[in-house]
MARPAKE-316403 format. One record per atom (N, C-alpha, C): x, z, y; residue in three letters. Coordinates in steps of 0.2 Angstrom, whole numbers, plus 5000, padded with zeros to 4 digits. Layout:
MARPAKE-316403
XZYALA...
end
This chain:
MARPAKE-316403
501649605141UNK501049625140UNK500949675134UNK500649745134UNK500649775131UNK500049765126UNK500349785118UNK499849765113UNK499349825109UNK498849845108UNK498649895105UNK498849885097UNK498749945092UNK498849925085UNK498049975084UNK497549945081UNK497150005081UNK497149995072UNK496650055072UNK496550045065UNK495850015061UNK496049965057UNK495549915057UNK494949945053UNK494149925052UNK493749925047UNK493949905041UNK493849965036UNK494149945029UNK493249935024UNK492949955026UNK492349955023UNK491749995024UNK491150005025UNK490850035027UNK490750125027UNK490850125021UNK491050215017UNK491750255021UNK492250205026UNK492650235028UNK492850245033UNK492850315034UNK492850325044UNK493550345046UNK494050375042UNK494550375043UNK495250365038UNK495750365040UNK496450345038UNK496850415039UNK497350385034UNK497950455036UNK498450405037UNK498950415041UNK499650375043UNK499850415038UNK500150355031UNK500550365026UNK501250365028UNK501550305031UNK502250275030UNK502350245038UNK502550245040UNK502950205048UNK503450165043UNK503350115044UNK504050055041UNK504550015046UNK504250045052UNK504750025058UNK504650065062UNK505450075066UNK505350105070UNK505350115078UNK505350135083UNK505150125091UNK505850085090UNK505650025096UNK506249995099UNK506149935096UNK506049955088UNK506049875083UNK505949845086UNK505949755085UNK505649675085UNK505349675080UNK504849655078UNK504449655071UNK504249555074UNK503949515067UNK503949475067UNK503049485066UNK502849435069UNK501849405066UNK501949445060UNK501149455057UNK501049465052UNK501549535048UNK502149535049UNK502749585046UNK502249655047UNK502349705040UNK501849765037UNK502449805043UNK501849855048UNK502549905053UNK502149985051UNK501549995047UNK501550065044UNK500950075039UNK500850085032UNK500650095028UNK500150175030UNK499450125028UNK498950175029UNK498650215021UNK498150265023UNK497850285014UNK497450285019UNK496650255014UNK496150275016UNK495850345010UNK495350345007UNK494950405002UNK494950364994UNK495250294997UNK495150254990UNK495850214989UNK496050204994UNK496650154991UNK497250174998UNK497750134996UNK498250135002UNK498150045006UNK498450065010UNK498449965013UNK498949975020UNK499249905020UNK499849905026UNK499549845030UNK499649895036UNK499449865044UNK500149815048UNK499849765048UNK500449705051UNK500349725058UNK500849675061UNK501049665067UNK500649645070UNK500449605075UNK499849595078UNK500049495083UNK500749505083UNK501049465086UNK501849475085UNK502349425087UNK502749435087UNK502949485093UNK503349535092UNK503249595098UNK503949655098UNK503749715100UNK504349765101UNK503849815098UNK503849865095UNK503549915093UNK503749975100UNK503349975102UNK503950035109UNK503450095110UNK502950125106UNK502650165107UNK502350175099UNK502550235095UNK501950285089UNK501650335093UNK501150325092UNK500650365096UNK500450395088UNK500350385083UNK500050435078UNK500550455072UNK501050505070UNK501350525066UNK501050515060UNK501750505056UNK501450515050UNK501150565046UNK500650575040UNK500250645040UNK499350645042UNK499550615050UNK499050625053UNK498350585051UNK497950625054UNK497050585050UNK496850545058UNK496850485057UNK496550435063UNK495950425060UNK495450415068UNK494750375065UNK494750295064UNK494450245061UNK494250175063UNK494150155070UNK494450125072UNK494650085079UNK495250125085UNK495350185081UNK495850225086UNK496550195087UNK496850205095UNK497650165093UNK497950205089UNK498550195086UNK498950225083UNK499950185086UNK499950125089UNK500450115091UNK500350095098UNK500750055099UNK500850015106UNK501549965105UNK501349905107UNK501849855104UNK501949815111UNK502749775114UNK502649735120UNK502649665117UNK502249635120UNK502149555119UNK502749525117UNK503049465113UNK503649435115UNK504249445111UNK504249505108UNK504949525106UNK505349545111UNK505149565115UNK505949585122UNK506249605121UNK506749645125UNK506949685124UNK506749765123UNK507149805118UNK506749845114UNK506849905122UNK506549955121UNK506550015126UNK507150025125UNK507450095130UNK508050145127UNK507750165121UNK508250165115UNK508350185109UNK508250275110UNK508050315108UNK508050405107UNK508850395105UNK508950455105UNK509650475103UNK509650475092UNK509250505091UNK509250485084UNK509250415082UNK508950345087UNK509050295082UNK509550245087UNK510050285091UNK510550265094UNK511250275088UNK510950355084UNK511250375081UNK511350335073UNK510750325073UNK510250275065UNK510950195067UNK510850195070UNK510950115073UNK511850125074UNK512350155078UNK512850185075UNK513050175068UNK512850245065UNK512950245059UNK512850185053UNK512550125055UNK512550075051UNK513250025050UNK513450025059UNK514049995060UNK514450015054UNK514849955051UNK515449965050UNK516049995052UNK516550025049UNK517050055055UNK517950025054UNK518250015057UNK518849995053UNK519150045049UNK519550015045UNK519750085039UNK520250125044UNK520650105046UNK520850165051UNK520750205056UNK520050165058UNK519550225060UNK519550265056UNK519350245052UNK519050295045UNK519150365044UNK519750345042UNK520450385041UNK520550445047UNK520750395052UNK520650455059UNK519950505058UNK519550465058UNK518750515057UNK518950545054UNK519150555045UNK519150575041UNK519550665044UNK520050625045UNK521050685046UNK520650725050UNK520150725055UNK520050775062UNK519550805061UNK519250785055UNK518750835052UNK517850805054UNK518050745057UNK517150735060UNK516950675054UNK516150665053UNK515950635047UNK515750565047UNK516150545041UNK516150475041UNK515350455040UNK515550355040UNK515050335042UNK514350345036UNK513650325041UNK513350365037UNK513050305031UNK513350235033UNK513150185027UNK513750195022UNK514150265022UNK514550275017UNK515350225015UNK515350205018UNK516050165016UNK515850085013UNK515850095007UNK515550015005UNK514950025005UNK514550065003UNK514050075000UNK513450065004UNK513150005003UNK512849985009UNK511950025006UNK511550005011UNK510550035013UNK510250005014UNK509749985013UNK509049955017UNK508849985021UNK508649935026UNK508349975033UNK508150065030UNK507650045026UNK507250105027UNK507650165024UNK508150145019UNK508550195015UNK509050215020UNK509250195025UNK509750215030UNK509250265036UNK508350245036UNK508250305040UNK508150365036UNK507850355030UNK507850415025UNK508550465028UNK509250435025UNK509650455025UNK509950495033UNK509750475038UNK509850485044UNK509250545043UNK508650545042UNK508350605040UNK508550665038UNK508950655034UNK509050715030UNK510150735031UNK510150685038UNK510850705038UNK511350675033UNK511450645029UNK511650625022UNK511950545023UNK512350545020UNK512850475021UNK512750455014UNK512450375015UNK512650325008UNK513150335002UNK513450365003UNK513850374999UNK513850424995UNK513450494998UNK513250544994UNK512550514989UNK512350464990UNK511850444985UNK511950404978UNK511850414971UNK511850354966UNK511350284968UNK511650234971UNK511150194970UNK510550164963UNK510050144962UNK509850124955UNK509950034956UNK510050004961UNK510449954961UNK510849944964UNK510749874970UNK511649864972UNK511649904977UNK510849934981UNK510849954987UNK510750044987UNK510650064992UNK510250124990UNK509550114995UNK509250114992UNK508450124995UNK508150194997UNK507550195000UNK507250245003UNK507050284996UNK507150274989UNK506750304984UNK507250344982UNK507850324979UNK508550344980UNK508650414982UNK508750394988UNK508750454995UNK508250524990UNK507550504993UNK507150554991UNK507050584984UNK507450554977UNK507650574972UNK508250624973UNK508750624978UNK509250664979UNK509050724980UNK508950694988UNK508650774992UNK508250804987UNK507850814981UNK507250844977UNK507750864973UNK508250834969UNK508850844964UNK509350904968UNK509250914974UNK509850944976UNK509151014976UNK508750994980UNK508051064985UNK507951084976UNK507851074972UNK507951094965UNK508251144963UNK509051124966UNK509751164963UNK509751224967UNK509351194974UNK509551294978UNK509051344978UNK508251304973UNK507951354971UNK508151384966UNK508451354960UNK508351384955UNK508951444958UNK509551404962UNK510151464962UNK510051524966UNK509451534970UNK509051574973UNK508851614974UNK508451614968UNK507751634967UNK507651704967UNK508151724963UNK508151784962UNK508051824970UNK508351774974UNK508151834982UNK507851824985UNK507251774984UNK506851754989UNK506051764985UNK505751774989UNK504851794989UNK504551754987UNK504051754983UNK503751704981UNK503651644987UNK503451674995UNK503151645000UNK503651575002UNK504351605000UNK504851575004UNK505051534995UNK504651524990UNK504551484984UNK504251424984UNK503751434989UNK503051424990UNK503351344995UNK502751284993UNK502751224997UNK502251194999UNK501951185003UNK501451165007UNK501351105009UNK500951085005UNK500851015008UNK500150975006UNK499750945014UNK499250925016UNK498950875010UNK498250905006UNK498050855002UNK497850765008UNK498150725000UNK497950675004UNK497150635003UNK496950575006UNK496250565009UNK495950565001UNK496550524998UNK496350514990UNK496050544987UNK496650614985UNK496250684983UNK495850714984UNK496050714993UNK495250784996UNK494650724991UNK494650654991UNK493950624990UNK493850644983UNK494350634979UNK494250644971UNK493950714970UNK494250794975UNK494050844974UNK493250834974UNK493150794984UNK492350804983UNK491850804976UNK491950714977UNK491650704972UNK491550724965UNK492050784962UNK492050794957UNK491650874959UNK491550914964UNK491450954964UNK490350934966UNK490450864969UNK489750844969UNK489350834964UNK489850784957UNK489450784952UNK489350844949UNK489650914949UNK489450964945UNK488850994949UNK488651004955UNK488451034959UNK487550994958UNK487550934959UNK487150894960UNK487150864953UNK487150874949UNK486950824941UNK486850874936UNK486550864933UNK486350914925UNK486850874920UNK487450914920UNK487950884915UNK487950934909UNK488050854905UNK487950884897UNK488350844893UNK488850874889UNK489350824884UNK489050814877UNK489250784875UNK489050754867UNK489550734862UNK489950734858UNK490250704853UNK490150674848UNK490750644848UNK490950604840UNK491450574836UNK491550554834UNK492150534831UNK492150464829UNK492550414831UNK492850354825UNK493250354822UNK493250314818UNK493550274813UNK493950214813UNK494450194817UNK494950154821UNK495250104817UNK495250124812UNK495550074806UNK495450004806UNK494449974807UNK494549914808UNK494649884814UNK494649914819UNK494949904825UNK495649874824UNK496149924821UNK496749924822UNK497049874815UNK496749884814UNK496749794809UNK496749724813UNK496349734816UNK496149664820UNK496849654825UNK496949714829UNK497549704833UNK498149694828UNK498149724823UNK498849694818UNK498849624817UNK498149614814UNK498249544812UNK498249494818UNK498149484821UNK497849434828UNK498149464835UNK498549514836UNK498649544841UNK499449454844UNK500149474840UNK500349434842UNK500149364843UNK499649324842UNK499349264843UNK498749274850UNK498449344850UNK498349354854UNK498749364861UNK499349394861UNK499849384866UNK500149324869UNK500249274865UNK500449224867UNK500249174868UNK499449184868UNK498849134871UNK498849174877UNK498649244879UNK498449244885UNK498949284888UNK499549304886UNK500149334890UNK499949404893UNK499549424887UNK499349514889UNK499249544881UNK499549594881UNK499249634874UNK498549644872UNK498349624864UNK497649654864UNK497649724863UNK497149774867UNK497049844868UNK496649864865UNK496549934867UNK496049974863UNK495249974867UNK495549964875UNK494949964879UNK494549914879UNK494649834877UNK494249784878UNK493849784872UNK494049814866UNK493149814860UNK492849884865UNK493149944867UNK492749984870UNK492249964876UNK492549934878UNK492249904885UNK491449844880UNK491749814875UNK491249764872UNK490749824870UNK491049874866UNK490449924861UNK489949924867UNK490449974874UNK490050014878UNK489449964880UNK489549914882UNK489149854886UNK488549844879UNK488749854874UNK488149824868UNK487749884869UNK487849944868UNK487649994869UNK487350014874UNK487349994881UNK487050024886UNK486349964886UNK486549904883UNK485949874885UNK485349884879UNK485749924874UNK485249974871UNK484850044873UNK485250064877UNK485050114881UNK485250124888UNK484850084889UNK484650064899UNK484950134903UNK484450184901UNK484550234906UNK485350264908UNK485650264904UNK486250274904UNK486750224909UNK486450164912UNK486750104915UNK486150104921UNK485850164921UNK485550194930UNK485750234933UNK485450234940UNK485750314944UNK484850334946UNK484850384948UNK484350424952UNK484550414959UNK484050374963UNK484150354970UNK483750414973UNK483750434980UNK483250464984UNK483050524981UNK483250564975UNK482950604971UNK482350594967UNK481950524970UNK481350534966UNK481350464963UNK481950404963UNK481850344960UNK482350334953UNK482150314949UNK482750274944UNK482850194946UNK483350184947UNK483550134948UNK484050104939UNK483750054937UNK483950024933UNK484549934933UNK484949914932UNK485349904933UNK485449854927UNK485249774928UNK485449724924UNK486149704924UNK486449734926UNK487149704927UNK487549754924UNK488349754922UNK488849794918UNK489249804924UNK489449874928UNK489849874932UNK490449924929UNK490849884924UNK491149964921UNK491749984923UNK491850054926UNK492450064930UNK492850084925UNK493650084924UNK493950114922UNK494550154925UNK494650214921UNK494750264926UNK495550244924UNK496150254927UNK496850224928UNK497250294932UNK497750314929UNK498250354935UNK498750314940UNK498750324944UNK498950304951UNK499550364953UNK499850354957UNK500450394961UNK500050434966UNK499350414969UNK498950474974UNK498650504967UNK498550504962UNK497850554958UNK497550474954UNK496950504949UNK496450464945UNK496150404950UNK496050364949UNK495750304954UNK495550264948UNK494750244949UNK494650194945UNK494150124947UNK494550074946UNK494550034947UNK494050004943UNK493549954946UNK493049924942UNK492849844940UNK492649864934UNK492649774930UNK491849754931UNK491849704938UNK491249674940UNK490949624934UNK490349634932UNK489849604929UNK490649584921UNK490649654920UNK490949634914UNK490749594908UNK490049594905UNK489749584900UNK490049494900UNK490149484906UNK490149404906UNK490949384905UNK491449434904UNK492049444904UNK492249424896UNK492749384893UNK492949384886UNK493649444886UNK493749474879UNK494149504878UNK494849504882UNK495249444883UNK495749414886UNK495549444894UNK494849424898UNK494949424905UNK494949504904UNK494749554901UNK494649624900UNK495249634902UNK495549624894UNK496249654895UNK496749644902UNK496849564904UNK497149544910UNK497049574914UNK496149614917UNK495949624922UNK496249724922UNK496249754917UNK496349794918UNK497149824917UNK497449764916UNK498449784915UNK498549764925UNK498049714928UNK498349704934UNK498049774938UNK497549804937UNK497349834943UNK497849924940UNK498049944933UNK498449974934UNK498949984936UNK499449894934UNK500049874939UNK499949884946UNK499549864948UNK499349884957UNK499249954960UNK498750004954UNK498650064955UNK499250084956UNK499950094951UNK500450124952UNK500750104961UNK500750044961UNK500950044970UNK500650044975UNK499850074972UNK499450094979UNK499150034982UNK499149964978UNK498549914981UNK498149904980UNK497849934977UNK497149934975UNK496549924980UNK496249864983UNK495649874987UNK495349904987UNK494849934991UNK494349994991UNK493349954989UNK493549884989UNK492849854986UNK493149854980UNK493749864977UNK493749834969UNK493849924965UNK493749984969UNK493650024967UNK492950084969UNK492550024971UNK491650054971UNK491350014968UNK490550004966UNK490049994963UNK489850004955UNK490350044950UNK490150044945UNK489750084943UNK489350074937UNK488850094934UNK489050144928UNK489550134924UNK489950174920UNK490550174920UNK490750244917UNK491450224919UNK491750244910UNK492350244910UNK492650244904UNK493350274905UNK493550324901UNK494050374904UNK494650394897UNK495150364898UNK495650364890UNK496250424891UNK495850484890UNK496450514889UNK496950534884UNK497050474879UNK497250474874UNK497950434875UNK497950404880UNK498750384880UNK498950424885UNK498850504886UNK499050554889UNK499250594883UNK499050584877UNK498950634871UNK498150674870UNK497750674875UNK497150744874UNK496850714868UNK496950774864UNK496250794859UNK495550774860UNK495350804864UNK494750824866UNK494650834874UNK494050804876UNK493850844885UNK493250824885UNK493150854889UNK492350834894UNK492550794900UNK492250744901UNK492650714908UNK491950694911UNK492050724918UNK491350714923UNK491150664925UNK490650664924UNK490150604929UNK490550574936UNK490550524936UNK490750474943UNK489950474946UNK489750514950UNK489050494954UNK489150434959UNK488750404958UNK488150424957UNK487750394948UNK488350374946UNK488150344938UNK487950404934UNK487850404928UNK487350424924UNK487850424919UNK488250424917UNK488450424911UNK489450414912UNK489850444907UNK490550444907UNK490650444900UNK491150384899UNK491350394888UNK492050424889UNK492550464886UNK492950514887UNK493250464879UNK493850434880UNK494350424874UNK494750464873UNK494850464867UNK495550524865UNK495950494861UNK496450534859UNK496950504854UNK496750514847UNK497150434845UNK497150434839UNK497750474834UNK497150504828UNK497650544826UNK497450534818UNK497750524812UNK497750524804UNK497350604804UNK496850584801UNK496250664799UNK495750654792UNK495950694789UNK495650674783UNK494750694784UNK494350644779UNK493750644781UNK493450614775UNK492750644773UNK492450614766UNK492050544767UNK492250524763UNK491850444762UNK492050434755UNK491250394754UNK490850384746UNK491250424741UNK491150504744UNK491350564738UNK491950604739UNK492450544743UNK493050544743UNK493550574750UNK494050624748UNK494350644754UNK494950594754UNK494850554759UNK495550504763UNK495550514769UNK496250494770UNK496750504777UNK496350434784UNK496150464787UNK495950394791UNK496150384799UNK496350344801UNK496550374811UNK495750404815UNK495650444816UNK495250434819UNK495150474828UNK494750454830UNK494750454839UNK494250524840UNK494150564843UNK493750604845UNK493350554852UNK492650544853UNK492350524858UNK491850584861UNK491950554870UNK491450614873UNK490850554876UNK490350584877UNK489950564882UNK489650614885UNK489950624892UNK489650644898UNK489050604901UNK488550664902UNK487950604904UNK487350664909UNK487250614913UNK486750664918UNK485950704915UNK485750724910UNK485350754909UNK484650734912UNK484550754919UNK484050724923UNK483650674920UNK484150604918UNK483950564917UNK483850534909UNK484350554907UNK484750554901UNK484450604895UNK484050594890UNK483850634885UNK484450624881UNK484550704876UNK485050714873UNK484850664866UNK484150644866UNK484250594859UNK484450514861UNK484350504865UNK484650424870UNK485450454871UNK485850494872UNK486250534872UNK486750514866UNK486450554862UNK486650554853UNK486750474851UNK486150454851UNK485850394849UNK486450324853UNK486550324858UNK487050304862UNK487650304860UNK488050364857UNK488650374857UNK488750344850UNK488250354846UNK488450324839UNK488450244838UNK487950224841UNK487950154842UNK488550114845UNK488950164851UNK489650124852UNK490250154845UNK490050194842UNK490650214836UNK490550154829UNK489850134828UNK489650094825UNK489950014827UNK489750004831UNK490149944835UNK491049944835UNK491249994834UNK491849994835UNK492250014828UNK491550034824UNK492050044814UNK491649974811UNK491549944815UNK491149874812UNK490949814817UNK491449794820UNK491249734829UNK490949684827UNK490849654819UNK490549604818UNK489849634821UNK489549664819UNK488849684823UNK488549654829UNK489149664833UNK488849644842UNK488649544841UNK489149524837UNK489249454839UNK488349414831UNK488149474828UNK487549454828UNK487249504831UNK487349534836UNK486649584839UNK486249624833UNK486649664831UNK486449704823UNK486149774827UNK
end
């Protein structure tokens, strides 16, 4: 009995997918449940199981390619049967894994044809043996980074090598034949939108300021190791900013609305604060539901798990919509200084920087202090530049002095 694989509803905002990854190939058994091709939606990536236990005997959609919600993309036979005829490449793939006796080997070797492609001892994982069958290449032309060589391996090669024959090249070839092409994925095309929407569509306007870090970074000297070993995460720099921001907006509501329909303000009892994280696809951020009700510890935990996640692309696609502001740290990049745009449809974006030792007057005197450059991005329409001002200073206050919040000063 033949099985469909279609592509499942991931959420209401998303009509289509790109085929990221095939993780099995035609012919395979795959087991219930077992992940057989990793998808990207416009928000996150996600791995599509097996449906039953079964044969994969049909890819109907290459990798690359943009499938809509409900479309097939494979074909699988009921049962685990018998796999189809193997193609001659994964008769080849399947060869090439066999071991060979060594005076095989040796014969191969003496008559000039190429040894085998799991390289002698040096054994592969499934997927690093089709990379390697990919690209023509034997195990043994590869540094494994542990006992095996994986499919990560492989593709560090191949770049290490397509490196060595630009640079020795170059001088003869065109920029054109320089040149590399390759299809934005769903993530990005959606990052480009929306950042080209909020400019288009919002009255942006930046604002600055500066803190004063010192009693912050106090706190984390004194309290930080005790702080670690109660909750088994580092205390940071984002969870007083996450606290300021949250005191701060319920000072100034407007800034924790959007502009519905063009003609409503919708205002927003609730703290939906996103924090913006790099990822292997681009910027993605990830958001802290009903933060306000969060203690420093859940902050920190919640935001160290979603950028361990981001780096490998698990990120859910509910757990990176609904927020109401977001907060953007480019200061453990090193920037100085930026403007960082609006996430629409919200109202508001705080821009971190690095901490840097800058001299600065206080009661008279010129001393050495760390201090932060901050932005806030904010949509104008809705947003007066003294609610703005008045805003920004309020989170640098809460942040050169956090007793404040804990009596609502």
């Amino acid at each position: 009995m033949t099985i469909e694989l279609k592509v499942p509803e991931s959420g209401e905002s998303i009509q289509e997918v790109q085929i990221l990854k095939w993780l099995k190939s035609e012919g395979d058994n795959v087991q219930e449940d077992e992940d057989v091709v990793e998808l990207e939606t416009d928000k996150a990536s996600m791995d599509l199981a097996a449906p039953a236990n079964c044969t994969l005997q049909k890819i109907l959609k290459q990798e690359g390619e943009i499938v809509g919600v409900g479309e097939v993309i494979a074909l699988f036979e009921e049962g685990g049967g018998k796999p189809k005829a193997a193609s001659k490449s994964t008769k080849a793939a399947k060869k090439a894994e066999e071991p060979k006796p060594a005076a095989a080997t040796s014969e191969a070797k003496s008559d000039g044809s190429a040894s085998s492609a799991s390289g002698n001892d040096v054994q592969a994982t499934p997927s690093g043996r089709r990379e390697l069958l990919k690209h023509g290449l034997n195990a043994s032309d590869v540094s494994p980074t542990g006992k095996t060589v994986r499919r990560e391996d492989v593709e560090k090669y191949v770049e290490s090598i397509s490196n060595r024959k630009t640079g020795a090249g170059a001088s003869s070839k065109n920029e054109s034949e320089l040149e590399e092409v390759i299809p934005m994925s769903l993530i990005r095309r959606r990052i480009a939108q929306r950042l080209v929407q909020a400019q288009q569509k919002a009255a942006l306007l930046t604002t600055f300021n500066q803190v004063d870090m010192s009693y912050v970074m106090d706190l984390r000297k004194r309290h930080g190791e005790s702080f670690q070993k109660r909750y088994g995460v580092k205390l940071g720099f984002m969870s007083f900013f996450t606290k300021a921001l949250i005191d701060a907006l319920k000072a100034h509501p407007e800034l924790n609305a959007e502009i519905r329909d063009e003609t409503n303000i919708v205002y927003r009892n609730y703290f939906h604060i996103g924090i913006a994280v790099g990822s292997g696809k681009g910027l993605v951020v990830p958001v802290l539901k009903f933060a306000e009700r969060m203690s420093f510890a859940e902050i920190e935990q919640a935001i160290q798990e979603f950028a361990g996640r981001a780096k490998s692309n698990q990120l859910k696609p509910e757990e990176l919509s609904g927020g109401t502001f977001t907060i953007s740290n480019g200061g453990v990049y090193g920037s100085m200084l930026s403007t960082p745009i609006v996430n629409p449809p919200q109202s508001g974006v705080l821009g971190m920087h690095a901490i840097e030792e800058r001299p600065i007057a206080l009661n008279g005197q010129v001393v050495i202090r760390p201090m932060m450059y901050l932005a806030l991005t904010y949509d104008h329409r809705i947003v007066d530049g003294r609610e703005a001002v008045t805003f920004l200073r309020r989170v640098k206050e809460a942040i050169e002095e956090p007793s404040r919040m804990l009596i609502e000063a």
